[in-house]
C-alpha positions as CSV (number, residue, x, y, z in Angstrom):
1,X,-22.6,-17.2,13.6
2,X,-21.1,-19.0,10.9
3,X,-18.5,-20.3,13.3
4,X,-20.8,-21.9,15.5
5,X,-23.2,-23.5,13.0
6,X,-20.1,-24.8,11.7
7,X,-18.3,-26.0,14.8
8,X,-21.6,-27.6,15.5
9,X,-21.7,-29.4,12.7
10,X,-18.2,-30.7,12.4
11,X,-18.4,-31.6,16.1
12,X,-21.6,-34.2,15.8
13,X,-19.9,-35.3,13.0
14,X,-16.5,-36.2,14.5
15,X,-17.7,-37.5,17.8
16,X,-20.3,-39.7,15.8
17,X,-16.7,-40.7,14.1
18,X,-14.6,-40.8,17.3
19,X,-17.3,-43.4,18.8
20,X,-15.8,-46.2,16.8
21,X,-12.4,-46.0,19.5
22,X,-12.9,-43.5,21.8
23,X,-16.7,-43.5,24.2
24,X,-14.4,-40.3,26.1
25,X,-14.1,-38.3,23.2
26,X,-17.2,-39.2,21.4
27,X,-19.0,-37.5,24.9
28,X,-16.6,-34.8,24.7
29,X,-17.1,-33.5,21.2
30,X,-20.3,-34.1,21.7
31,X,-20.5,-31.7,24.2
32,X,-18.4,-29.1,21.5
33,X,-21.7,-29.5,19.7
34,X,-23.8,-28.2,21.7
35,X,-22.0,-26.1,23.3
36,X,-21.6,-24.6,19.5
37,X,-25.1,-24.8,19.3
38,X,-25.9,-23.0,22.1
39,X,-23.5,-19.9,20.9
40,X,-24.9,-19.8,17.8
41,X,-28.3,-20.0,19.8
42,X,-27.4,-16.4,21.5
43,X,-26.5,-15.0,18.2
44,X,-29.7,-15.7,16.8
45,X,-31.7,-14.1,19.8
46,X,-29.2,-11.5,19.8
47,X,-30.1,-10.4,15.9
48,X,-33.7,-10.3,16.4
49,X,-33.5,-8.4,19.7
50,X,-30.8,-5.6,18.3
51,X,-33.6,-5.1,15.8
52,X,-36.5,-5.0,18.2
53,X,-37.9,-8.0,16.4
54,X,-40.5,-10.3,17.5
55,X,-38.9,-13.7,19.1
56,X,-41.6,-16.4,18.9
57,X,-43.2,-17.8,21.9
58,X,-42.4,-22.0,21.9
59,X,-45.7,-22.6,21.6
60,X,-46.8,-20.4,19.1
61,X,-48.2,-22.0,16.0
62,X,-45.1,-20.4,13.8
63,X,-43.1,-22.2,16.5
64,X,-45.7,-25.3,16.7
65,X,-45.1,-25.4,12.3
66,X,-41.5,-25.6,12.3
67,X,-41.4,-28.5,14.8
68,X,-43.6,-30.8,13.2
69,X,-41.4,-29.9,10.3
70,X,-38.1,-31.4,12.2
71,X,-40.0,-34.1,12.7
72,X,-40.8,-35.4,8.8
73,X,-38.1,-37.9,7.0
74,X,-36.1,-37.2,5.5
75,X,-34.6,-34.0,6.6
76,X,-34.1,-31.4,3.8
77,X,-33.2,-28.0,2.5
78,X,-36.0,-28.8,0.4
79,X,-38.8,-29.0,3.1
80,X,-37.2,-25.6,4.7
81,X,-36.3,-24.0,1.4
82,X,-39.5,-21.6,0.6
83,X,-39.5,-19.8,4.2
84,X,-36.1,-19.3,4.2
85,X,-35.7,-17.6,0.4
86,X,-39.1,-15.8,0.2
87,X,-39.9,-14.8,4.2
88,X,-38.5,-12.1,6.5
89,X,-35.1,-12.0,8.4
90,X,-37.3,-12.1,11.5
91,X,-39.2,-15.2,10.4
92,X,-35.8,-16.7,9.1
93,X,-34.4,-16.5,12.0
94,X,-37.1,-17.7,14.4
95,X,-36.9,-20.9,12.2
96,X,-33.7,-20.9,12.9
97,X,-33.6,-20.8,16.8
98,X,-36.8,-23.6,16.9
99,X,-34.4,-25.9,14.9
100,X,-31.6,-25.0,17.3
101,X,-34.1,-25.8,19.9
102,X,-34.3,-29.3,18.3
103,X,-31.1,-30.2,17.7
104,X,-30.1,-29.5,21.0
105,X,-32.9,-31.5,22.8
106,X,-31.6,-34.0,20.4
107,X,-27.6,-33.5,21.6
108,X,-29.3,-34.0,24.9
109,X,-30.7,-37.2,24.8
110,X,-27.1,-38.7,23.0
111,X,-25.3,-37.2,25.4
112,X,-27.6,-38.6,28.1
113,X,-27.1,-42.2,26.7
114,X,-23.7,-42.2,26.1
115,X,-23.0,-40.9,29.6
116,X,-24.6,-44.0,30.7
117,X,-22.9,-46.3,28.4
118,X,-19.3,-44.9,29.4
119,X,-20.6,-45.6,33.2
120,X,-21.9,-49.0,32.7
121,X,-19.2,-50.7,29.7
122,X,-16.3,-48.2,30.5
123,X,-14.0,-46.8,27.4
124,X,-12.4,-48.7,24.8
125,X,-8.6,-49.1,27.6
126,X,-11.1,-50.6,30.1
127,X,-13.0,-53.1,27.5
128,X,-9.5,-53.7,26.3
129,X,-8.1,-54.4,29.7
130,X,-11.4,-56.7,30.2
131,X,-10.8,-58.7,27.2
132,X,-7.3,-59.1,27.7
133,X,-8.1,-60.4,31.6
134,X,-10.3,-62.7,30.2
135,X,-8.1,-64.0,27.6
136,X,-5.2,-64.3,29.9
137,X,-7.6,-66.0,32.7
138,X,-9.1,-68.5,30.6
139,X,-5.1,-69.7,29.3
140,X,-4.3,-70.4,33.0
């Protein structure tokens, strides 16, 4: 578990990084992400069902609570920090998978865009290539 959150994070933050050269590699640790994500997704649901503990519905209100939480600014420990020190393993862990849930549905919607970006501007060797055309075509 600690792996994947981990892996997660280090992958958002390196293809967020890697989009300054690289559009390819940006989309492809991007996908690390949440593929991570998604692992440590499983581990969560695999917890709470080895314990024969309750998995919350999406649309429960417990479920309902901790996404309008993802959604206030800025994003804290601090706005998360009472239910996870003072509630149950169970409840701890359902937070846990709704936030999961978030930040995937987020990784989705970048990974979306960028795919369209790469298809419609290319990577950084064919804007290259494109400049360097232009450059030469404009000197003739």
């Amino acid at each position: 578990m600690i792996q994947a959150s981990r892996s997660g994070k280090k992958n958002i933050l390196e293809g967020s990084k890697a989009a300054l050269t690289s559009k390819e590699t940006e989309i492809k640790l991007t996908n690390v992400a949440r593929a991570s994500l998604e692992e440590l997704l499983d581990d969560f649901l695999d917890y709470l069902r080895a314990r024969d503990l309750k998995i919350w519905d999406k649309d429960s209100k417990e479920a309902q609570y901790v996404r309008k939480l993802g959604r206030k600014m800025p994003q804290t420990y601090e706005l998360y920090r009472e239910i996870v020190e003072t509630r149950s393993a169970e409840v701890v862990a359902n937070v846990a998978i709704c936030l999961i849930h978030q930040s995937n549905y987020l990784l989705d919607q970048q990974l979306h865009r960028l795919e369209q970006d790469f298809v419609k501007e290319g990577g950084l060797r064919e804007r290259m290539t494109r400049v360097r055309l232009q450059y030469r075509n404009g000197r003739s």
